[in-house]
N, C-alpha and C positions, 0 to 999 in steps of 0.2 A: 595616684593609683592608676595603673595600668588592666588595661584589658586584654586578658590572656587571649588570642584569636587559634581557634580550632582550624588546623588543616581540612578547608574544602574537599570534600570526594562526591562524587555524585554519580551512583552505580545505575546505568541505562540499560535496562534489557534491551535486546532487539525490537525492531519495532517488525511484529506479525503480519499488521495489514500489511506495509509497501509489501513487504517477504508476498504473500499469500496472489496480492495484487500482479505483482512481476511475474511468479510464478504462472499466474492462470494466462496474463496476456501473453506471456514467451511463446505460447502458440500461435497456429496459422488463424484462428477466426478472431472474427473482431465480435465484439460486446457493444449492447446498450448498455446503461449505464444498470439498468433493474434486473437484466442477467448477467450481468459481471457480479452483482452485489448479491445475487442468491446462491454464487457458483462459489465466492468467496466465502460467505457466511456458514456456508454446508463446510466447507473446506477448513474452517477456524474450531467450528463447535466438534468437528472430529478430533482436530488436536487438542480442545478442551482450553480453547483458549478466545473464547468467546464472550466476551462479561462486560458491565455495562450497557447491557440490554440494546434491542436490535435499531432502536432509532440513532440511539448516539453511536453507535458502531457505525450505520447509514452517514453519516455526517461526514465520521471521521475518513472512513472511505470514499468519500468523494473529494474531500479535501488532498486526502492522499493522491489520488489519481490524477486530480489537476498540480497538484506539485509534481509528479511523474509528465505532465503535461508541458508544464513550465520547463521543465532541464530536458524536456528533448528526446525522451524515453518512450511515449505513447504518443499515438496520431490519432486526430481526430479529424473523422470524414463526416459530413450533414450531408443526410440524404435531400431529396426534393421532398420529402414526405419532413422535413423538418424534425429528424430523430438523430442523433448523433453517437457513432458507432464508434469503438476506441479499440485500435490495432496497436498492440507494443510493436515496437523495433526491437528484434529479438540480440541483435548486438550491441544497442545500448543498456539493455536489463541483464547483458549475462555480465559486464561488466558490475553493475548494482550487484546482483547477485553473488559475485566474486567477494564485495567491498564489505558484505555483511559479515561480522565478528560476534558470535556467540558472547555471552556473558561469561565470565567466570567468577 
């Protein structure tokens, strides 16, 4: 007896936070990491796309940010005051931005 195998599809929305994340850093100031995450999170609950309550959003945004970190996207400066401030490179996020594909 054989097992009939269903064609895998696997439909991904966009992913909001990096989107919201690139967005906000594509500007000239830089962020702590607790006003990136309150400028982001006002910025999400307006699109209505805020869910999973605000600590696991907190998480996932910071994960996201150090993967934007990792590929070279945002910069990170440590003050002397040991606070560290996160500047996009506004040329490597408009590429990200570019590369983002709506769902259909």
């Amino acid at each position: 007896m054989s097992i009939t195998k269903k064609p895998a599809f696997s439909r991904r929305l966009p992913d909001l936070v990096t989107e919201e994340l690139a967005a906000v850093l594509s500007g000239k100031a830089g962020y702590e990491f607790k006003d990136l995450f309150d400028v982001v999170h006002e910025n999400l609950k307006a699109r209505n796309a805020a869910s999973g309550g605000e600590e696991m959003l907190r998480l996932r945004s910071y994960e996201k940010l150090q993967a934007l970190v990792g590929r070279g996207m945002v910069k990170i400066t440590v003050g002397k005051d040991g606070k560290k401030t996160y500047k996009g490179l506004a040329k490597q996020l408009a590429t990200l931005q570019t590369n983002v594909t709506p769902a259909i």
